[in-house]
N, C-alpha and C positions, 0 to 999 in steps of 0.2 A: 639748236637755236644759235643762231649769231651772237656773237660778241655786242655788238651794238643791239641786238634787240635785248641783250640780259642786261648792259648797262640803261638803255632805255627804260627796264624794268625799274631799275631803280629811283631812275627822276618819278615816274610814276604813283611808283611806293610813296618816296617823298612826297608828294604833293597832295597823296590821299590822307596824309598825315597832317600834312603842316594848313591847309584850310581850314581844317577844326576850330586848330589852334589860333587861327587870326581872327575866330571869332572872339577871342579875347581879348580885342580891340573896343568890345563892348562895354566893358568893366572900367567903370567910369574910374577918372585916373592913372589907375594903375597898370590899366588894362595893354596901351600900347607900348609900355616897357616893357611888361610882360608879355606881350604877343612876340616882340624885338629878339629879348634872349631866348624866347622858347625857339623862335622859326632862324637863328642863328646856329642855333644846333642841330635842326633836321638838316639846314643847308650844307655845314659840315659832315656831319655823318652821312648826308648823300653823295659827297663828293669822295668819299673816300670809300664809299661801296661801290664805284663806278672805277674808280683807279683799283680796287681790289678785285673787280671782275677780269680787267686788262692783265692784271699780276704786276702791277708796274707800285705797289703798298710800299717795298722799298726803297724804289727812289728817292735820293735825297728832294732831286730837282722838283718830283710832281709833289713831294710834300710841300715843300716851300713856294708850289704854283697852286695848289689847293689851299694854300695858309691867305694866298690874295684875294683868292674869287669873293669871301664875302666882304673884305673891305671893298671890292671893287664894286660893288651893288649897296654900301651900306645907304651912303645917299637915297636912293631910290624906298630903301626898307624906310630910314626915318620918314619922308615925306607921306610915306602910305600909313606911318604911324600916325602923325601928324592930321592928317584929315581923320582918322579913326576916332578923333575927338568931336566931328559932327557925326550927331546922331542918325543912326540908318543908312545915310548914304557911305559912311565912312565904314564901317563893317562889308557892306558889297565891294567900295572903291579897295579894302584890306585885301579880301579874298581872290579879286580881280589880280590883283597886285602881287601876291603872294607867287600864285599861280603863274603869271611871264616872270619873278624872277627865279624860281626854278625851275622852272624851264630851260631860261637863258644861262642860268647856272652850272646847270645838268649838259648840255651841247657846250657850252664852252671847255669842260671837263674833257668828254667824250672827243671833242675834237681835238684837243692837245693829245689825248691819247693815242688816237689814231694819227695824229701826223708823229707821236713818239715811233710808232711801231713801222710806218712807213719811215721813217728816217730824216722827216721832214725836221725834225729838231732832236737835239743833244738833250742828256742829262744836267749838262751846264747853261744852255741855253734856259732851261725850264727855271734852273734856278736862278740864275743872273737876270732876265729878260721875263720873266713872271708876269708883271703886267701890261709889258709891252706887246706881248705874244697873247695875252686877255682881252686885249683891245682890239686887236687886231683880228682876232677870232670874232669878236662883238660887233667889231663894224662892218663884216660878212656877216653876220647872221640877222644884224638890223634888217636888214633889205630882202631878207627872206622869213624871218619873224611872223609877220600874216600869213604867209602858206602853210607855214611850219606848224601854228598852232592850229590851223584850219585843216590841216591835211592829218594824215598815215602817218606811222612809221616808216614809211620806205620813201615819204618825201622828206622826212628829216634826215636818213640817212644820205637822202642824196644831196641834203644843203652840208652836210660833212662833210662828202665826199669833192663838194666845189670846194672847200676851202681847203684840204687837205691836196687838189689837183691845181689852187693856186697857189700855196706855199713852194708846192713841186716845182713848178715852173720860172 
């Protein structure tokens, strides 16, 4: 099995996990704080099963670019918390939610990885340029996001593989 399909296993993994747990958006009150810190730690420990598949666990750089990704999505976590306070639809919109941001969590990883390993970026780049290099993976994958989550495995790999052959260039 490929590198990317074992890392791909593991967004996967994640997210068969972390829906559960945004049903805990249910719970009146307390429920989306609690859905927050809980799906804050799948998010991390997915991201660090995915740099552990690559072999790249100790890099200073991917640690301190894995230490971004969830600030860089937290935005997006609070407001899906935030509606988790209407009832019924906030639970679906949770889950909905949950699911694109690791997604887009898990490929933005996977894709610094692979441009680490092609040579597309430095150890220092990762660490210095962290979220510049997140954004910039994000605003390629924005525009391929609907196929992505619509398609295969091997269309995701190939929206990597464009942002890894535009760094290149």
């Amino acid at each position: 099995m490929s590198t990317f399909n074992l890392a791909w296993g593991k967004v996967t993994d994640a997210i068969s996990v972390a829906v559960p747990m945004a049903l805990t958006t249910a719970i009146p009150f307390v429920g989306p704080i609690l859905s927050g810190a809980l799906l804050t730690g799948v998010t991390i420990n997915m991201c660090e099963e995915i740099v552990d598949v690559y072999g790249y666990k100790s890099l200073s750089g991917m640690s301190t670019f894995i230490g971004v990704i969830p600030g860089a999505i937290a935005g997006a976590s609070i407001a899906s918390a935030v509606i988790g306070y209407i009832p019924g639809i906030g639970v679906i919109a949770n889950c909905t939610a949950t699911t694109i941001l690791h997604t887009i969590c898990g490929l933005i990883v996977i894709s610094a990885c692979e441009l680490y390993r092609d040579g597309s970026v430095s150890d220092d780049e990762l660490k210095n340029n962290s979220m510049g290099l997140a954004s910039s993976i994000l605003g390629e994958l924005t525009g391929k996001l609907g196929d992505v989550l619509r398609g295969t495995p091997g269309d995701m790999k190939e929206a990597v593989k464009s942002i890894v052959k535009k760094e290149l260039n």
